[in-house]
C-alpha positions in Angstrom: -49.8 6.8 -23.8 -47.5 4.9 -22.0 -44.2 4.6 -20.7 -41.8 2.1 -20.0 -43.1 1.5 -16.2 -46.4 0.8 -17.6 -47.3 4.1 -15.2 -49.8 6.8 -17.4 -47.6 9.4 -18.9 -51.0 11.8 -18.6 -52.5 10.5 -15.4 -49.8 9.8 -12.7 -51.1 8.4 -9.6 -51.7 10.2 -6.6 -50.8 8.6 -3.7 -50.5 10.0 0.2 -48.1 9.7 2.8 -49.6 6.1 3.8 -49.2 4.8 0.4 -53.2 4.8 -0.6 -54.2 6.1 -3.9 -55.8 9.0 -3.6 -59.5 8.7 -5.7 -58.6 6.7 -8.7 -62.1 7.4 -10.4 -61.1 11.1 -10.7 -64.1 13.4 -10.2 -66.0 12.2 -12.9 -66.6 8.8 -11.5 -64.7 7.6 -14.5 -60.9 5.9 -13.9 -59.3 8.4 -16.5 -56.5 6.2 -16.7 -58.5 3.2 -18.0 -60.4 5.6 -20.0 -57.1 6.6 -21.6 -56.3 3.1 -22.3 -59.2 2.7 -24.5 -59.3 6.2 -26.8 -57.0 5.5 -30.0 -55.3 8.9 -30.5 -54.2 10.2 -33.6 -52.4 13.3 -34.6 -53.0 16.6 -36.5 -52.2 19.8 -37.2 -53.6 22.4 -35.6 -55.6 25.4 -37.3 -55.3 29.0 -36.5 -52.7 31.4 -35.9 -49.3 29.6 -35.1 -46.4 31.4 -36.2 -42.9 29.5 -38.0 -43.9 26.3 -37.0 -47.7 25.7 -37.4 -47.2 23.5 -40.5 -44.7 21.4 -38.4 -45.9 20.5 -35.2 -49.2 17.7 -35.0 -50.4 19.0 -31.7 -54.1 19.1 -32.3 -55.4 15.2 -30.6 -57.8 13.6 -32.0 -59.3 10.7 -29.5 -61.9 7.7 -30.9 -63.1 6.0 -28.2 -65.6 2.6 -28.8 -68.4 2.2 -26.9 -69.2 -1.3 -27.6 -65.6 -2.6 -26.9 -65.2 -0.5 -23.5 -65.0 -2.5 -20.6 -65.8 0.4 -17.8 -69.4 0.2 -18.3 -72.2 -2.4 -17.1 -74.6 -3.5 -20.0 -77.2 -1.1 -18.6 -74.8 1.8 -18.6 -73.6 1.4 -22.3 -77.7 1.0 -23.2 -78.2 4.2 -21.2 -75.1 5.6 -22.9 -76.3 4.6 -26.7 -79.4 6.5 -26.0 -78.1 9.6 -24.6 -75.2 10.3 -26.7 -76.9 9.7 -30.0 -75.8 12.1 -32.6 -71.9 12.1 -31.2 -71.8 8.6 -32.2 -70.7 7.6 -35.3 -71.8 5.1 -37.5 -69.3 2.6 -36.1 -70.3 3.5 -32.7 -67.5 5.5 -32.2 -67.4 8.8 -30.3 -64.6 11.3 -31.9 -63.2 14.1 -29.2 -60.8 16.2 -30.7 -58.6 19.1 -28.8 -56.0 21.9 -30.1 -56.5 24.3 -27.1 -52.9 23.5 -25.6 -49.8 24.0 -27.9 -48.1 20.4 -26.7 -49.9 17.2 -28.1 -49.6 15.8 -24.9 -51.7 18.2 -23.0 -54.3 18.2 -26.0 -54.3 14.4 -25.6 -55.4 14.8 -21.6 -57.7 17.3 -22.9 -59.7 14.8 -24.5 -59.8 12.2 -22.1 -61.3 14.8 -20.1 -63.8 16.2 -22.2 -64.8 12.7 -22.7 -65.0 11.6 -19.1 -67.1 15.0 -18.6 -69.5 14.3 -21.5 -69.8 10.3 -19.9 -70.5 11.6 -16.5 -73.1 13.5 -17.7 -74.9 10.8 -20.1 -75.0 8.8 -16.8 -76.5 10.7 -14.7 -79.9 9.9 -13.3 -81.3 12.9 -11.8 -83.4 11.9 -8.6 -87.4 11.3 -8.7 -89.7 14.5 -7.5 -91.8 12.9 -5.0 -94.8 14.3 -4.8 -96.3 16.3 -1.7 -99.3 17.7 -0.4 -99.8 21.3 0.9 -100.0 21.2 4.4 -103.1 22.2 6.5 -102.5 25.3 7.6 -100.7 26.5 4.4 -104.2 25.5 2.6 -105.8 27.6 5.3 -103.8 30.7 5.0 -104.2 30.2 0.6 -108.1 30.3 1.2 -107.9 33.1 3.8 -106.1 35.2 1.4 -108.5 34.7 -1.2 -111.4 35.7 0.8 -109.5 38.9 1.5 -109.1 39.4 -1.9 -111.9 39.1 -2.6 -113.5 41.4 0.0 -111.1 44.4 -1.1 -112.3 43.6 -4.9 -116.3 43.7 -3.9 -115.4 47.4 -2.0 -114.2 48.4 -5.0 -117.1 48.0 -7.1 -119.4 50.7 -8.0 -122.8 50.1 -6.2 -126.1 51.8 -7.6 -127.9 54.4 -5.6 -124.4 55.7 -4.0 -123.4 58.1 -6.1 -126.7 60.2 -6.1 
């Protein structure tokens, strides 16, 4: 959504006293703003309790966003992002986020660019590699001496013949 400035109506830039934005790419390492640009909203009305005017007022959004025609992401990203998201795409290779928490259309609207940049973030993260490590030394000593004192206290309790006469 846009307004005559061609400034975000939903994502107004933050800028400090110096004049630098402050983090475009939002914390989901996603530029919500260009991620608005691409979601095609559309209207609805909004189920549940209401009041006089819940059959008048569209304010449930409803955001389609297209993987294959988004320009945020690298070729390897949008393969990564095809096989993680799976079943919330659509036949057309559309993901569908729709919000009616918030009682303006506006607000719903940021709600789903949001819910989408969350559920992004999280289809392209790459969680780090376990390396692998060996016990040290003196850790392996301290196992084995355990064990052998184990050991010991299980033998003393075992019932030896010719003791109990």
């Amino acid at each position: 959504m846009k307004d005559s400035n061609s400034q975000s109506i939903l994502w107004p830039t933050k800028v400090n006293e110096r004049g630098v934005i402050i983090n475009p790419m939002g914390k989901y390492g996603v530029s919500l703003e260009r991620l608005e640009n691409e979601i095609v909203f559309t209207a609805a009305f909004s189920s549940g309790a209401g009041g006089q005017s819940v059959n008048r007022t569209e304010s449930k959004a409803i955001g389609t966003w297209k993987l294959n025609s988004s320009t945020l992401f690298s070729q390897e990203q949008v393969l990564r992002l095809v096989d993680k998201l799976g079943g919330k795409l659509n036949s057309s290779g559309e993901v569908v986020i729709s919000s009616q928490v918030h009682r303006s259309q506006q607000m719903n609207k940021k709600e789903c660019v949001r819910k989408l940049a969350e559920l992004l973030h999280k289809c392209l993260f790459v969680p780090k590699r376990r390396i692998k490590t060996k016990p040290s030394r003196s850790s392996q000593k301290k196992r084995v001496e355990s064990k052998k004192l184990h050991g010991k206290v299980k033998s003393l309790r075992q019932n030896r013949s010719g003791w109990d006469d």
